[in-house]
C-alpha positions in Angstrom: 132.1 82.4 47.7 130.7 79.8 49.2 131.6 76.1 50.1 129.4 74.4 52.2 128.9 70.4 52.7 126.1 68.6 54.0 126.5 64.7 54.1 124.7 61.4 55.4 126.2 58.7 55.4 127.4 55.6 57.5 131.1 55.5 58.9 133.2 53.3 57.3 135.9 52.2 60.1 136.0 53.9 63.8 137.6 57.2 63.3 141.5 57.3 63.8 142.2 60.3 66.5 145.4 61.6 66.5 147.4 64.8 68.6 149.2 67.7 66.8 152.4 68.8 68.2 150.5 71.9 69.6 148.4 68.8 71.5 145.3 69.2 68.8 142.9 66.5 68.6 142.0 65.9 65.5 140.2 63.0 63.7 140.3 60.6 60.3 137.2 58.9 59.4 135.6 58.1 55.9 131.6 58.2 55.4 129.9 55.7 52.8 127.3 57.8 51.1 124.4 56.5 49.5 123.7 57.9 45.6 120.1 58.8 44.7 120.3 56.3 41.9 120.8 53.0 41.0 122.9 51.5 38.3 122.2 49.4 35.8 121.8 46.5 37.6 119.5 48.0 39.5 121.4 48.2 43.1 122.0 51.5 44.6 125.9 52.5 44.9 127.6 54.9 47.4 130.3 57.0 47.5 132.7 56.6 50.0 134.0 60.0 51.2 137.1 61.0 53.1 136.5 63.3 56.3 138.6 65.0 59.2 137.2 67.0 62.2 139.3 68.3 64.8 139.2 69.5 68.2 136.7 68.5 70.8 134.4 67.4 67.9 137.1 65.3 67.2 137.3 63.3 70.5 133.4 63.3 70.7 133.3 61.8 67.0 136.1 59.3 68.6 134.2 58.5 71.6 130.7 58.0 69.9 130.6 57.1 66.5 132.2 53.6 65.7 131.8 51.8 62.3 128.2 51.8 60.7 127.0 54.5 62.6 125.0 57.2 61.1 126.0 60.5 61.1 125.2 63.8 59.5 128.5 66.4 58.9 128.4 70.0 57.8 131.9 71.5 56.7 133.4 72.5 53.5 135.6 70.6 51.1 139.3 71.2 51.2 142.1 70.4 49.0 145.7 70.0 49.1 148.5 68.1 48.2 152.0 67.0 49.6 155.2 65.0 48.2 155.6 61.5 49.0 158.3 59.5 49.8 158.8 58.3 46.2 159.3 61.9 45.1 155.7 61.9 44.1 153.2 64.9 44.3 149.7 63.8 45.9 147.0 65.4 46.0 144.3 65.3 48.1 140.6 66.1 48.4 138.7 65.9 51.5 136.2 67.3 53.9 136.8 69.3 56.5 133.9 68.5 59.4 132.8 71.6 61.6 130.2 69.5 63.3 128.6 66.3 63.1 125.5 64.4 64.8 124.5 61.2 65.4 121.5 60.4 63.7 120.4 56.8 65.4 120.2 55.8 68.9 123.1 52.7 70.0 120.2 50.1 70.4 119.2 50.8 67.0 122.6 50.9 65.6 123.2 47.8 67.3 119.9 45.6 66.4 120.0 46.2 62.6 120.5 43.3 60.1 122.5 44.5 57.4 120.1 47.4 56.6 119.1 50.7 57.3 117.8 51.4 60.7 114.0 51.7 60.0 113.7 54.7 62.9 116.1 57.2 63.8 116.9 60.2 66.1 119.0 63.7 66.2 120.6 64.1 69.1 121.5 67.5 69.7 124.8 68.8 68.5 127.9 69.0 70.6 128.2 73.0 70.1 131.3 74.8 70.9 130.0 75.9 73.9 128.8 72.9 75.1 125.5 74.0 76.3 122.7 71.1 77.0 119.3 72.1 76.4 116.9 72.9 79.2 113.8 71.8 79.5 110.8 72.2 82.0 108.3 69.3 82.2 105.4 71.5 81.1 106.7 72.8 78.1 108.2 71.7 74.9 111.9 71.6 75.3 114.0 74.4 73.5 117.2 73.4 71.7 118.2 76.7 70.9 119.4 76.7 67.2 118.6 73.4 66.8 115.0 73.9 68.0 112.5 71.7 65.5 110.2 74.4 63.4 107.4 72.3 63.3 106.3 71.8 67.2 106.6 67.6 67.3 106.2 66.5 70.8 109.6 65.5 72.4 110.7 61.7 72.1 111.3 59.0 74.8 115.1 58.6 74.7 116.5 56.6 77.6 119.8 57.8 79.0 121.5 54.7 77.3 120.7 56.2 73.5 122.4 59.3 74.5 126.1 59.9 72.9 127.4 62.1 75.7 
């Protein structure tokens, strides 16, 4: 069986990080998803998509990504439902984020006017192991998993762009 999410989108409000008892970090944030159509008044709509990451993703996502920024998530959807105070059974449908990158540098983020950033970047992923790429000045750096198939030169990123 599989259940696998890939999303873009733009956060909607800073993520909310919390602690579990068992001192978990764990994080709230919603994305606003663009749809590949428009409606009938021809303006594109979005989706607005309820996340949660936890963990040291979580405080990462905390740290780093604010309202407006764009991110990519993988996870997988989850559901579940709990009794409210009224009595109530609710139910909820959400996704469940393994990872997530940011997908725009801050000065970028920072300098748009309302629209979508015209240039973007990936940084690479904050992996479980916490690894940083290594590079050697006459090569082409190697990210590992996350290397890019198709050879591009590496990009000018000053230190201030970086998330971490």
């Amino acid at each position: 069986m599989i259940n696998n999410v890939v999303l873009v989108g733009r956060i909607t409000r800073d993520p909310e990080l919390r602690y579990t008892p068992q001192n978990q970090a764990v994080a709230t944030f919603s994305l606003a998803v663009n749809r590949q159509f428009k409606n009938a008044n021809g303006e594109r709509e979005a989706d607005f998509i309820n996340c949660v990451i936890w963990r040291q993703q979580a405080e990462n996502l905390a740290n780093w990504a604010k309202k407006g920024a764009l991110i990519g998530i993988t996870g997988r959807i989850q559901t579940r439902n709990y009794e409210n105070q009224q009595g109530q059974r609710v139910y909820v449908t959400e996704v469940v984020a393994d990872n997530f990158q940011m997908l725009e540098s801050r000065s970028a983020r920072e300098g748009m006017s309302g629209g979508a950033a015209t240039g973007s970047y990936s940084a690479p992923s904050q992996s479980a192991n916490n690894s940083r790429p290594q590079t050697n000045n006459n090569a082409t750096p190697n990210f590992g998993r996350d290397a890019d198939p198709f050879g591009s030169s590496p990009m000018e990123i000053s230190d201030d762009d970086l998330p971490f």
